[in-house]
C-alpha positions, -999 to 999 in steps of 0.1 A, spaced: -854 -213 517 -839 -210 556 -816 -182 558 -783 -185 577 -797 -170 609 -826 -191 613 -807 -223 603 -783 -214 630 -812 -211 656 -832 -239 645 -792 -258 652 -792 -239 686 -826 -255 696 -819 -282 684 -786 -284 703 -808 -278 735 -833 -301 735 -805 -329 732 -788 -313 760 -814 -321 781 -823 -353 768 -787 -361 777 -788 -347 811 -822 -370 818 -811 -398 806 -776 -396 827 -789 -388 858 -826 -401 858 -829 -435 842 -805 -450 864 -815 -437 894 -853 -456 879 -838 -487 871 -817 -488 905 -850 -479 927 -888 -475 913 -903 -442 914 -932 -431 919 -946 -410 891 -943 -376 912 -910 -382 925 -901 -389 889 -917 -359 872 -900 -337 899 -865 -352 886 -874 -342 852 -884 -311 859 -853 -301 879 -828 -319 855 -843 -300 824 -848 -268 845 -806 -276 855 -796 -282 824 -815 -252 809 -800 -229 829 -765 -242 822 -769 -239 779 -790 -206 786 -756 -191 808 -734 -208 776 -754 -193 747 -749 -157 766 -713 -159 763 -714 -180 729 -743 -162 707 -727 -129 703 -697 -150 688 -719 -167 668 -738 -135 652 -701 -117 648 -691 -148 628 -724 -147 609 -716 -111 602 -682 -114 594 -690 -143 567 -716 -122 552 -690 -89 549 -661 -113 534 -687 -128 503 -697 -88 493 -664 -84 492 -652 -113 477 -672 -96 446 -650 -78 419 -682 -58 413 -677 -41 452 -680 -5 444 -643 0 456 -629 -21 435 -646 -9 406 -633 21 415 -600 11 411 -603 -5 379 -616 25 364 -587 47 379 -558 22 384 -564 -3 360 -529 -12 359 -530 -19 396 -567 -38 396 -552 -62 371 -517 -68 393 -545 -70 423 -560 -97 406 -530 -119 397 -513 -113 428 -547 -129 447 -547 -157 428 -507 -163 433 -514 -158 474 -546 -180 473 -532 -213 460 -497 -202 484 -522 -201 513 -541 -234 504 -508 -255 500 -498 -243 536 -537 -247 554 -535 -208 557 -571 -187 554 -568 -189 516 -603 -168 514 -592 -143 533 -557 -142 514 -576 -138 483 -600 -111 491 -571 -90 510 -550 -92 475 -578 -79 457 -576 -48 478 -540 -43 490 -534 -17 465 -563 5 470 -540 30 481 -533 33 446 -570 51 436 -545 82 454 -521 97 421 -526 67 401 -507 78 375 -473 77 397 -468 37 396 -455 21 364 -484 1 357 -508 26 355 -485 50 326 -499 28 294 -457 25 285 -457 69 288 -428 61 318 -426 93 340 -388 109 341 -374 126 375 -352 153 367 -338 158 402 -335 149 440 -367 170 450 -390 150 422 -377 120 431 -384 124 469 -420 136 458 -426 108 440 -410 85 468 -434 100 497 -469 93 476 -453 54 467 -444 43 503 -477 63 517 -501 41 497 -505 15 523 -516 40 546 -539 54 523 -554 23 513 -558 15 552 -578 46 558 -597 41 522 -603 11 538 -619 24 570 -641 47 548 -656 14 533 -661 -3 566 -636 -29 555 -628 -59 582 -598 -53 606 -580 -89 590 -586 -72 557 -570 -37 570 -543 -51 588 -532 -67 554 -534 -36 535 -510 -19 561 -486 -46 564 -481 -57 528 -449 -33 520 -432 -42 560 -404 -18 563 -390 -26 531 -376 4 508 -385 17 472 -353 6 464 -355 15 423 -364 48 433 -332 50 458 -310 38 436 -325 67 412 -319 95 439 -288 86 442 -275 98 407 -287 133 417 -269 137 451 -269 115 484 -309 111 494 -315 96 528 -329 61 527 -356 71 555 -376 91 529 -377 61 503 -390 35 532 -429 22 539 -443 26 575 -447 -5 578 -454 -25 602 -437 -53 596 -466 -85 586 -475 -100 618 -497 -131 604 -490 -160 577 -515 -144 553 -498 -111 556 -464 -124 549 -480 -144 518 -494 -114 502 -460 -90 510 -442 -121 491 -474 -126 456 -472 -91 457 -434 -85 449 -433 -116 430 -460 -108 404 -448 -69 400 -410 -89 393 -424 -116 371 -438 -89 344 -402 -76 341 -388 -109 330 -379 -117 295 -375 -154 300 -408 -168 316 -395 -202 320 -390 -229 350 -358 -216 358 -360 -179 354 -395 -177 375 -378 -206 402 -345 -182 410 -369 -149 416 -390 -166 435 -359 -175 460 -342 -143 455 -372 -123 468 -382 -146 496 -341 -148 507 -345 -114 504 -374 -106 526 -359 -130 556 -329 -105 553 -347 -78 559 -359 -95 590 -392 -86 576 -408 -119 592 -391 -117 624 -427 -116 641 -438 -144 627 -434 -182 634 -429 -199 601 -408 -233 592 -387 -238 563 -409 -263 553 -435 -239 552 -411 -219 529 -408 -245 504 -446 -252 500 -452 -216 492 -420 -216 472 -432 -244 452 -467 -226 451 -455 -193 433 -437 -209 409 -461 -233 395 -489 -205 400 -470 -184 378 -460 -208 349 -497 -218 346 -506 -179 346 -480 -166 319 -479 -199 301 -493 -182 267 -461 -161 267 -441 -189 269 -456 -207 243 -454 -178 222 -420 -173 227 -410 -212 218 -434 -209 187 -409 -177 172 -381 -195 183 -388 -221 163 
C-alpha cells in the first residue's frame, strides 16, 4: 500500500512529465509542421523546451512543496486527534467526565451547524471535543462534574474564587493545549469559545452578598474571529442550556436557540466576523433539529407518562 507521501510524489512527477509534454507539444510541433527539421535542430528544441520547462515546475515546487508537506502534516495531526482515545481527552474523561460528555454533544451540535453552512465541519468537530480542556484544572467547580452534590457559596470572597478558576479555563485549556502540541486553528478555538461574555449565574449570585464588580465574573476573551469559532461559542451555550430544560420539545428547544444567538449579537460578540442572516438561520435550523434528534428518548419518555 502507497503511503500519502509517496502518492503525493508519484502525483508531483507525474504532474511534471505532463508539463513538459505540454510545453513540447505547444511550442515544437508547430514550428515542425510549419517548416521540417532536421533531426538535430529538432532534438535541440526538445532539449531546451524540457530543460525550460523544468526549470519553471522545479522554481514552482520550491515555493509549493513545503505547503504541500505542512498540509500533509497538518491532515495527519487532525485524524490522531479526531480520536476520543488521544491521551488528553482520556484524560478528561477520567477527571471531568461531566465535561467530556458535554464535549461530546456539543461537537456533534457544531459539526452538522458547520456542514449546513459549508464551514470546516472537521475541524469544528475536533475543536468541540477539546474546548473544555481547561476543565482537567478544579474539575469539581462546574456543575457537571458535582454528580447532583451542587457546591454552595457562602459569601462575596467564595463566589469571586470560584468566578476567577470558571472564566480562566479557556486560558488554561489554551496553554494545556500547547503542552500537547495541539494545532493553532484548534487553540485559537479553545481561547475564543467563551468571547468576552460574563458568568452571568455566578453574577447574579454575588450580587446577594454585596455589589461585586462585573470585571471579575468576565472571560478574557478574545472575541471569536472565525465562522467555526462563532459555531462552537453558540453549540457550546446551547447544549449546557438544553440540559436545564424541562420541556424538550420543538418549541421550547426553537426559542433557546434564538434567545442565545440574539443574545450573543448583543453582546457584539461577532462583531469581527462577516456572517449573513441567512447564515444565521441555517445554523439556527441546525441546532434545533440536532438537538430534538439527540434528546429525543427524553421526549418520548415524557409523552409515554403523560399518557
Amino acid at each position: 500500500m502507497v503511503s500519502g507521501n509517496k502518492k503525493t510524489l508519484i502525483l508531483i512527477l507525474l504532474s511534471l512529465f505532463i508539463v513538459i509534454l505540454f510545453f513540447n507539444s505547444v511550442f515544437i510541433f508547430p514550428a515542425f509542421y510549419a517548416e521540417p527539421l532536421s533531426f538535430g535542430t529538432l532534438a535541440v528544441l526538445v532539449f531546451t523546451m524540457s530543460f525550460f520547462s523544468a526549470v519553471v515546475i522545479s522554481t514552482l515546487l520550491v515555493y509549493v512543496l513545503p505547503q504541500i508537506n505542512t498540509e500533509i502534516s497538518l491532515s495527519k495531526k487532525f485524524t490522531r486527534l479526531d480520536s476520543l482515545n488521544h491521551p488528553l481527552l482520556l484524560k478528561l474523561s477520567t477527571q471531568a467526565p461531566g465535561s467530556y460528555h458535554h464535549s461530546i454533544n456539543v461537537a456533534n451540535l457544531s459539526h452538522q451547524a458547520a456542514k449546513s453552512i459549508g464551514a470546516n465541519a472537521a475541524l469544528v468537530r475536533i475543536a468541540s471535543y477539546y474546548h473544555d480542556i481547561g476543565k482537567i484544572i478544579h474539575p469539581e467547580t462546574y456543575i457537571e462534574n458535582q454528580n447532583g452534590r451542587k457546591i454552595i457559596n457562602n459569601n462575596l470572597s467564595q463566589i469571586n474564587k470560584v468566578a476567577k478558576i470558571i472564566t480562566n479555563h479557556a486560558l488554561s485549556g489554551k496553554e494545556i493545549a500547547k503542552e500537547y502540541d495541539l494545532p493553532d486553528e484548534i487553540i485559537q478555538i479553545i481561547s475564543e469559545h467563551h468571547g468576552t461574555t460574563s458568568a452571568k449565574f455566578l453574577f447574579d449570585q454575588a450580587k446577594e452578598f454585596g455589589s461585586p464588580d462585573i470585571k471579575n465574573f468576565r472571560y478574557p476573551g478574545p472575541k471569536p474571529q472565525t465562522v467555526e469559532s462563532l459555531i462552537v461559542m453558540l453549540a457550546d451555550c446551547i447544549e449546557a442550556a438544553a440540559k436545564g430544560l424541562k420541556d424538550l420539545d420543538r418549541v421550547n428547544i426553537a426559542k433557546l436557540v434564538d434567545n442565545t444567538i440574539k443574545e450573543k449579537i448583543d453582546e457584539k460578540q461577532f462583531s469581527n466576523i462577516n456572517f449573513s442572516s441567512s447564515d444565521y438561520q441555517k445554523i439556527r435550523n441546525s441546532f434545533i433539529k440536532t438537538l430534538l434528534s439527540m434528546y429525543h428518548q427524553r421526549i418520548v419518555n415524557k409523552e409515554y407518562n403523560e399518557n
